[in-house]
C-alpha positions in Angstrom: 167.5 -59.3 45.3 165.4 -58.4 48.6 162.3 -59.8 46.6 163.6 -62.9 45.2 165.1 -63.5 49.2 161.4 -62.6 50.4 160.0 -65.0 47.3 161.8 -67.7 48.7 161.6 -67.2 52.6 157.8 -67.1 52.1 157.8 -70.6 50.2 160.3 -72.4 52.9 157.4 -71.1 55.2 155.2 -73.8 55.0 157.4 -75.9 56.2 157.1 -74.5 59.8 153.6 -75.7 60.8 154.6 -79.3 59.9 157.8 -78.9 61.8 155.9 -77.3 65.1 153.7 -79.9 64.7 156.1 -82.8 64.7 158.1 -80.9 67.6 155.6 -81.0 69.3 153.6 -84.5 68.4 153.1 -86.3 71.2 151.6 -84.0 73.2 148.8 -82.9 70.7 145.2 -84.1 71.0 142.9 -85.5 68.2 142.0 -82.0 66.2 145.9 -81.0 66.3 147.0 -84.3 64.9 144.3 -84.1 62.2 145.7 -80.8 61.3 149.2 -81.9 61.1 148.0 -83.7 58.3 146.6 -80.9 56.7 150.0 -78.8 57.2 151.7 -82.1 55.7 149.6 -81.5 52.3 149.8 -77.7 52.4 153.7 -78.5 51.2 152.3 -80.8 48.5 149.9 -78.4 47.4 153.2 -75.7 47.5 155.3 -78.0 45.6 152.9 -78.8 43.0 151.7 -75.3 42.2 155.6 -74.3 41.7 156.2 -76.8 39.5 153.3 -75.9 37.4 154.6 -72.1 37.5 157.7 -73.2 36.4 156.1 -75.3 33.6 154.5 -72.5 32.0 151.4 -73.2 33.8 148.6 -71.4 34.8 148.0 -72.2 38.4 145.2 -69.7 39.4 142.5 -72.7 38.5 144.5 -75.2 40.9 144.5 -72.3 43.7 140.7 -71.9 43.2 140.3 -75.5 43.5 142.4 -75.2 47.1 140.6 -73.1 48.6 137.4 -75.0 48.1 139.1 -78.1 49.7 140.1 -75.6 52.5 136.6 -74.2 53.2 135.4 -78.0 53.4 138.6 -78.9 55.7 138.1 -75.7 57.9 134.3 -76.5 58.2 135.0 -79.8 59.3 137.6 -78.8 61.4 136.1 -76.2 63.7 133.3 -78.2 64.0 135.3 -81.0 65.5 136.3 -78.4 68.1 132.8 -77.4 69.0 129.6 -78.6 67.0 128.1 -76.3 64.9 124.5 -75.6 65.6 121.7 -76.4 62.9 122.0 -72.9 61.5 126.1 -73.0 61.1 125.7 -76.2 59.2 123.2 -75.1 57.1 125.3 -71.8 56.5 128.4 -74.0 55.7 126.9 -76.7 53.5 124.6 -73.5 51.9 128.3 -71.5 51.0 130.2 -75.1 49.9 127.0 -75.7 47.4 127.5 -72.1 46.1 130.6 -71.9 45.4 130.8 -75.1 43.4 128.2 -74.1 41.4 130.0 -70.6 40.7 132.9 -72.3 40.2 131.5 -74.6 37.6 129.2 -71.9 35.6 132.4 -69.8 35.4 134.7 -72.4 33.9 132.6 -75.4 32.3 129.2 -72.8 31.3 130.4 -69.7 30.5 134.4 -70.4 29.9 135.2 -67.0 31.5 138.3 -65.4 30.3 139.1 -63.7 34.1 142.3 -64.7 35.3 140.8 -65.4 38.7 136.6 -66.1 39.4 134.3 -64.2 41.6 134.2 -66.8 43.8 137.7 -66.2 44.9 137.4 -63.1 46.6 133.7 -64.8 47.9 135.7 -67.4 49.3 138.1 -64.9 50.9 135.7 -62.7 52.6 134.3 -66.1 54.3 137.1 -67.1 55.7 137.8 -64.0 57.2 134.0 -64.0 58.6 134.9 -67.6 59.7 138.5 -66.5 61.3 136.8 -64.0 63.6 133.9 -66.5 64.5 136.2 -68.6 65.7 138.5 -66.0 67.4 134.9 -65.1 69.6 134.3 -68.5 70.2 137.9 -68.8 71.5 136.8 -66.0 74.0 134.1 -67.9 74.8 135.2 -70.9 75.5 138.8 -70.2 77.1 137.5 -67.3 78.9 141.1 -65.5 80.0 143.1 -68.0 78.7 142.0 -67.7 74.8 145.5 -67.1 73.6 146.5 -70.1 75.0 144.0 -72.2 72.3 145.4 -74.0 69.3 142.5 -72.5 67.6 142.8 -69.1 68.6 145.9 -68.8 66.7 144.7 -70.6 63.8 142.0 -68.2 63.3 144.0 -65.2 64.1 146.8 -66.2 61.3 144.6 -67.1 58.6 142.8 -63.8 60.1 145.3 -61.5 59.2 146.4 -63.4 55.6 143.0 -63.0 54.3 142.2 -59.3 55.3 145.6 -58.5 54.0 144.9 -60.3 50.4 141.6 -59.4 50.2 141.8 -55.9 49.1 144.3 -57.1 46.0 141.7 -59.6 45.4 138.8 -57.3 45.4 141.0 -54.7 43.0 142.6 -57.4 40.7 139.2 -57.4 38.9 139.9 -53.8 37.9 143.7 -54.3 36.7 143.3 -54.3 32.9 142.1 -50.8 33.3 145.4 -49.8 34.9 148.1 -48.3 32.6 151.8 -50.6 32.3 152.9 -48.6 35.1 150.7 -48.7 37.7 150.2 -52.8 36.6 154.0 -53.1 37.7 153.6 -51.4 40.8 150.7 -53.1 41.5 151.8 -56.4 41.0 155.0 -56.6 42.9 153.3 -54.4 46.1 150.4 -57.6 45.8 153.7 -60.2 45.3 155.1 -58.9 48.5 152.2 -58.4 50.6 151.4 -61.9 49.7 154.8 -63.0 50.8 154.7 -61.3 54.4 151.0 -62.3 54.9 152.2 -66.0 54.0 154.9 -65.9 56.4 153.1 -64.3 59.3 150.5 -67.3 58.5 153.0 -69.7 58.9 154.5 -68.8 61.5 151.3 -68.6 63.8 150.2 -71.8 62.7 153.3 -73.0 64.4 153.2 -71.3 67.3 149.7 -73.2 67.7 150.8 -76.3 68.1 152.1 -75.9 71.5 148.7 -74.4 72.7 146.0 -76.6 74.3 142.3 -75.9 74.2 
């Protein structure tokens, strides 16, 4: 009962950037309207992923494919805020080229039977390398007042999501060697981690809607 309450508490979730964000619309600049958008079509991306769940579906392949569009979105997003410098965008555009060839050797080349690729916990220990760039640069450029930064708090949620999925991630890879047991258990503590991790992300992202850079 208190997992199935959690289940659904974490998906009603991401509904609370796009609701900060409309709260709060007509005082947002340029960046925070642009990712408004992107909350907008982090609910489509939630719906559609439940209904293929619910079909039968396997959605770990439409996940993957997420957080590729994410790493391009959150490239292009931070750099909106403060242009990268020749060596970021070589690192970014390096990383995005990487990855989709990764992505494509695993599924199109060598059909791997994995439920999840090595690029997914890749892309994971990025973005939490690219979180805590952008918390620094927060420092940087607010000075005292780096708390108050739309992007501050965008970092620091999808921050704290990653590092806390990451070590599932990382250890998912080992799960067939696990006995029925310790599968269980395993699975349901990586369910609900996943659940509170989502709704702490969630949540921050719409407390940053009524910061300012």
């Amino acid at each position: 009962m208190i997992w199935e309450l959690l289940y659904y508490v974490s998906w009603a979730s991401i509904l609370l950037p796009s609701i900060g964000g409309v709260y709060y619309y007509n005082s947002l600049d340029k960046n925070q309207k642009y990712f408004l958008i992107y909350s907008i079509f982090l609910i489509l991306i939630q719906i559609t992923e439940t209904v293929l769940v619910r079909n039968g579906y396997n959605s770990v392949w439409f996940f993957e494919g997420f957080l590729i569009v994410e790493l391009i979105f959150f490239l292009w997003f931070f750099n909106k805020w403060r242009t990268y410098s020749k060596v970021e965008n070589f690192l970014g555009l390096s990383i995005v080229t990487l990855i989709i060839i990764l992505e494509y050797l695993n599924y199109f080349v060598y059909h791997s039977e994995k439920e999840v690729s090595y690029t997914f916990p890749i892309l994971i220990i990025f973005f939490v390398f690219q979180s805590a760039s952008m918390i620094l640069k927060s420092f940087d450029v607010n000075d005292t007042e780096f708390n108050k930064s739309y992007v501050f708090w965008i970092s620091f949620a999808r921050l704290i999501y990653f590092m806390a999925i990451l070590p599932f991630n990382i250890f998912g890879f080992i799960g067939n060697h696990l006995n029925d047991e310790l599968k269980t258990i395993y699975g349901y503590t990586d369910l609900t981690i996943n659940h509170l991790a989502n709704i702490t992300l969630n949540t921050l992202l719409m407390y940053s809607f009524r910061c300012r850079s």
